[in-house]
C-alpha positions, 0 to 999 in steps of 0.5 A: 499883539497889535495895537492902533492908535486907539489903544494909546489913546485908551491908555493916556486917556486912563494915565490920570485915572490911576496912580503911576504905579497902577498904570506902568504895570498895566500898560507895560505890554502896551509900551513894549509895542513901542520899543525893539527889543532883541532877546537878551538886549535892552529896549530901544524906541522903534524908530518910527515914533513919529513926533506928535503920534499918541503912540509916542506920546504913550511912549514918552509918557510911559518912560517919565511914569517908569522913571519914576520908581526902581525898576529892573527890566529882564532882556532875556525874558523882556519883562519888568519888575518895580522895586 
């Protein structure tokens, strides 16, 4: 799927709305379209997170609420559970 801008925003704009384990499970194929992610490898940031977008703010903002809790991310199915 492909995301704009306005869907970031959305999704920052319901950050406060939500308790962090609400929003990390909700956003989380959101925040996968910030990241490459090979089969089989761990995510890393695109690298065309421009400093000062909403897309790397969501990404940045993504990453603190995901740190949050134990979590295991799945390369070979590219999902994610909370623990």
């Amino acid at each position: 799927m492909i995301y704009d801008e306005d869907d970031y925003l959305r999704a920052l704009a319901r950050y406060s709305d939500l308790d962090n384990k609400t929003w990390v499970i909700q956003y989380f194929e959101l925040y996968k379209s910030t990241l490459n992610w090979p089969p089989g490898l761990p995510p890393i940031n695109r690298c065309k997170l421009v400093k000062g977008t909403l897309r790397e703010k969501f990404n940045s903002t993504y990453r603190a609420a995901l740190y949050e809790f134990n979590f295991k991310m799945d390369n070979d199915k590219q999902t994610l559970q909370l623990q």
